[in-house]
C-alpha positions in Angstrom: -44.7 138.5 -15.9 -41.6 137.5 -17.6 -40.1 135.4 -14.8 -43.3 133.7 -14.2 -42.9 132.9 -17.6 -39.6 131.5 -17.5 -40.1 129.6 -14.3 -43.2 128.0 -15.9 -40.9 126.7 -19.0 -38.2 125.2 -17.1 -40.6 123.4 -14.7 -42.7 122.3 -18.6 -38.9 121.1 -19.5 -38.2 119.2 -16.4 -41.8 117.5 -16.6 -41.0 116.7 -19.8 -37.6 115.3 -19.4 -38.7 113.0 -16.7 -41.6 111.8 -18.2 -38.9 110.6 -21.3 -36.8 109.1 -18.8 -39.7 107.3 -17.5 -40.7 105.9 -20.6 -37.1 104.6 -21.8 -37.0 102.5 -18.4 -40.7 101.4 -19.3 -39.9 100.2 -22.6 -37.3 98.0 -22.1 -34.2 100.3 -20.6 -32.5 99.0 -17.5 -32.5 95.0 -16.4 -36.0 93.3 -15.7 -37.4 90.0 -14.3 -38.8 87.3 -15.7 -40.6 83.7 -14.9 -40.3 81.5 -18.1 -41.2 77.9 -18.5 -38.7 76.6 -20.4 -38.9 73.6 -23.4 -36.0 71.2 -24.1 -36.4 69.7 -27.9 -33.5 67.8 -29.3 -35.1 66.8 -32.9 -37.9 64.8 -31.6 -40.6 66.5 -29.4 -40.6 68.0 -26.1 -38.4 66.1 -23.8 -38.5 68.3 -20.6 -40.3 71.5 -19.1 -39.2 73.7 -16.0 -39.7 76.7 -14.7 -37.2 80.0 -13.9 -36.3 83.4 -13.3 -34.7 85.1 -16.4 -32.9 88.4 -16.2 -32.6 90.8 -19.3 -30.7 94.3 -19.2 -31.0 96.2 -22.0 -28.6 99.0 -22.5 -27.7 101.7 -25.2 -25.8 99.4 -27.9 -26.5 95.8 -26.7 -28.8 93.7 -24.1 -27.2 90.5 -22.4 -29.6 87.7 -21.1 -29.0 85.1 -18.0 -30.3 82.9 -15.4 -28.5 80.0 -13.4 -27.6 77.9 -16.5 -26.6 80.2 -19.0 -25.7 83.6 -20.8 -25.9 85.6 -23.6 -24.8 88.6 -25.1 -27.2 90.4 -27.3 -26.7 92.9 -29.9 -27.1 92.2 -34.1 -30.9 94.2 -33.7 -32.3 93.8 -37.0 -33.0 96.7 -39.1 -35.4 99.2 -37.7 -35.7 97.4 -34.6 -36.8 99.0 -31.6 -35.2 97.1 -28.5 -37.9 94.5 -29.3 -35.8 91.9 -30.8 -32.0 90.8 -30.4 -30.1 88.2 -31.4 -26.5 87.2 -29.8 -24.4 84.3 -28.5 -23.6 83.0 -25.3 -22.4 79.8 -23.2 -24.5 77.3 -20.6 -24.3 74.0 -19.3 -24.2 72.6 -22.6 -21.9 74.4 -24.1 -21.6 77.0 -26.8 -25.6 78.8 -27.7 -26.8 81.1 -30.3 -29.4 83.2 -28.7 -32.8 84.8 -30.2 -35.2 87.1 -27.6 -38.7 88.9 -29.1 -40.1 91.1 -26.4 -43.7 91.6 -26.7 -45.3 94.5 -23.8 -44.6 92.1 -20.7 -44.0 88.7 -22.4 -40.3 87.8 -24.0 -39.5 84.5 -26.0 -36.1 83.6 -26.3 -34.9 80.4 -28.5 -31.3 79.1 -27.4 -29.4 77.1 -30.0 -27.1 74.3 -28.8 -24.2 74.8 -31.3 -22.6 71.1 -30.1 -25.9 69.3 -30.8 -29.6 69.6 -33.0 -31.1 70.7 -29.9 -33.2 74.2 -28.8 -34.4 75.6 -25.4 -37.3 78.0 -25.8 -38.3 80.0 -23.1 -41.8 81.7 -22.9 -42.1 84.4 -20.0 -43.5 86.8 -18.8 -42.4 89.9 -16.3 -42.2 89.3 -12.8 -39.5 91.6 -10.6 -40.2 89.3 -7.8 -38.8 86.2 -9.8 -34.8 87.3 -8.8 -31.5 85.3 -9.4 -28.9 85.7 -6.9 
């Protein structure tokens, strides 16, 4: 009765421990896809939209963002965060960025910053692994 006990506790432990697992990669852990539809505003309106595939790793101490144009390299979580929101800089086409991301469930938003100019990119997207950079 005692090792049927035992057994039983271990295999409780290794549920458990995989279920955790399963919910870190769930909420956010590892690198994702995304399809955004991007906004280009330089002061005065909207002055072009696209469409593209995003990638966003998130790891233990910072998250770095990317497509074909540009990077960044997240950390600076505000204060009781919980690998929702991130804030970083990074480099594109245009030069130096400053970089926000808000994840909501499947939907991110992430605001680039031209440093060089008055001008934003904001990016509205929403998970889609099949949307992949190479």
């Amino acid at each position: 009765m005692k090792k049927v006990f035992i057994v039983s506790l271990l295999l409780v432990i290794v549920f458990l421990i995989g279920n955790a697992e399963m919910a870190l990669a769930e909420n956010g852990g590892g690198c994702h896809w995304y399809r955004c539809t991007g906004k280009y505003s330089c002061g005065s309106g909207i002055e072009s939209e696209w469409v593209e595939c995003v990638g966003l790793c998130i790891y233990e101490v910072y998250a770095e963002l990317y497509s074909d144009w540009f990077e960044c390299d997240l950390g600076g979580r505000s204060l009781f965060s919980s690998n929702k929101n991130f804030v970083g800089i990074g480099s594109g086409y245009v030069g130096d960025l400053g970089c926000a991301v808000d994840l909501r469930g499947n939907s991110m938003t992430a605001d680039l910053y031209e440093d060089d100019h008055d001008c934003m990119d904001q990016l509205r997207c929403v998970v889609d692994e099949s949307c992949y950079i190479y």
